[in-house]
N, C-alpha and C positions, 0 to 999 in steps of 0.2 A: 324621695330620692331614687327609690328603686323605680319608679313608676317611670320616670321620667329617662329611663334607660332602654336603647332600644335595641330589641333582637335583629338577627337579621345574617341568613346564611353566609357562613364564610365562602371565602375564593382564594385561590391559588397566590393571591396577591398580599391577603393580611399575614401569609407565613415568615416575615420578615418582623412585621411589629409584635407577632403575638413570642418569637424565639428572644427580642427584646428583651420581653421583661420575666421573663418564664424563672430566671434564676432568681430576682428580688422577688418575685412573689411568693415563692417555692423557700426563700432563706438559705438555698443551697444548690449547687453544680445538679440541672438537668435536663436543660436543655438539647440534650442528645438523646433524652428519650423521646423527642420529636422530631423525627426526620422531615422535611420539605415533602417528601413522597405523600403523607399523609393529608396532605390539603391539596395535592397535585391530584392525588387518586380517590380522596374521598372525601373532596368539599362538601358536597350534597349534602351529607347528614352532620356538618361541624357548624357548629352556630357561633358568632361575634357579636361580643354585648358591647355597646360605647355608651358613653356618655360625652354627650357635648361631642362627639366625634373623635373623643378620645377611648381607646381601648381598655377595657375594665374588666372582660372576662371574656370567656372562652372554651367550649364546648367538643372535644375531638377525639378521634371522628369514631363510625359503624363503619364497619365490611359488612357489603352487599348481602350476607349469609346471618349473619346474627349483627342485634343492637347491643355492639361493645362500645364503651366510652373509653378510648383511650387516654384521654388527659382533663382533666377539667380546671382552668385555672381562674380567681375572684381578684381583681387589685385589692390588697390589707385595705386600703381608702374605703371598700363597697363591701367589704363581707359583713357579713352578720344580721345585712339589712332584705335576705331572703331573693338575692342574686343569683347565686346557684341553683334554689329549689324550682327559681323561674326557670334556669336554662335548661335542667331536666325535664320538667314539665314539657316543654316547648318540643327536647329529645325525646320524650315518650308518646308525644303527637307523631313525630316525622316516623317514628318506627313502628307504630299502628298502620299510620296510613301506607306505610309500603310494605303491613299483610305481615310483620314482627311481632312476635308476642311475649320473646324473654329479654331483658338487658341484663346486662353483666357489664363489667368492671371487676378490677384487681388495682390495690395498693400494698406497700410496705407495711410489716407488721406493726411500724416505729409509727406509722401515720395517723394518731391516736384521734385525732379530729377530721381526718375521713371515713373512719371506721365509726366515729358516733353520728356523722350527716348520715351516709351511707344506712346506717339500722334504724334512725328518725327516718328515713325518706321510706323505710319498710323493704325494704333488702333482707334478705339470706345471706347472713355471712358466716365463711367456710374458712377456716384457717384461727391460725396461721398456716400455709400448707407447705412442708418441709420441701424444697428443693424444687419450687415449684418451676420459676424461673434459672433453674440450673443451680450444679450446687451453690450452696451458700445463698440460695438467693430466695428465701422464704416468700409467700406472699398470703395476703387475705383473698378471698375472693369473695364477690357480690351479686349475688341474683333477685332480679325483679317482675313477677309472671306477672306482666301487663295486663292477662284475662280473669288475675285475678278478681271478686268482685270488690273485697272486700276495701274499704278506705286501707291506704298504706301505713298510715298509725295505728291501723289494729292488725298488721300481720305481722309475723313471727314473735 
């Protein structure tokens, strides 16, 4: 199933199908944490997974200065079948080869199954960190030293 899904850089254009479905996916209002700016200005390192040409996940994006994943979204239909693990892999290629060596990401403390993908994928995580996003707006944070050597199942 997963196999048969293919990667493949976004563009300015999937930012319509990907705001679609960002709230069923998500099970809640957050579509506003994806501005259109963010596929306008930083397709290049935002990846689009389809299946059959349908939209199923979703990878976005890095500023040119550090590999942050800002959003990473799986259709409920494709999760659990190692969708996500691909499209990071695929993100930790594009940010080697453009000479990136740390990824980060930030989630909600509440996000209790991005925080277990996130520390299985062998992240650093920091948090909850009080006020991070302003008050009241606690977050996790996620660090991943690409030069590490070590397999990412035996770090941290």
């Amino acid at each position: 199933m997963v196999h048969d899904v293919r990667l493949r850089p976004a563009e300015p254009a999937d930012y319509d199908a990907i705001v679609a479905v960002m709230d069923d996916w998500w099970g809640r209002p957050v579509r506003a944490a994806l501005p259109r700016l963010f596929l306008d200005h930083f397709h290049r390192t935002s990846i689009v997974a389809e299946h059959d040409g349908d939209l199923v996940g979703f990878l976005s994006p890095s500023a040119p200065e550090v590999a942050y994943i800002h959003f990473v979204g799986v259709d409920p239909r494709f999760r659990g079948r190692g969708l996500a693990r691909r499209m990071y892999r695929r993100f930790f290629e594009l940010a080697r080869s453009d000479g990136r060596s740390v990824v980060q990401a930030i989630t909600s403390p509440h996000n209790h199954g991005s925080i277990a993908f996130h520390t299985a994928l062998g992240f650093t995580v920091t948090g909850p960190v009080p006020g991070y996003n302003g008050p009241s707006a606690d977050r996790v944070v996620f660090r991943l030293d690409l030069d590490d050597p070590r397999p990412p199942a035996n770090r941290g």
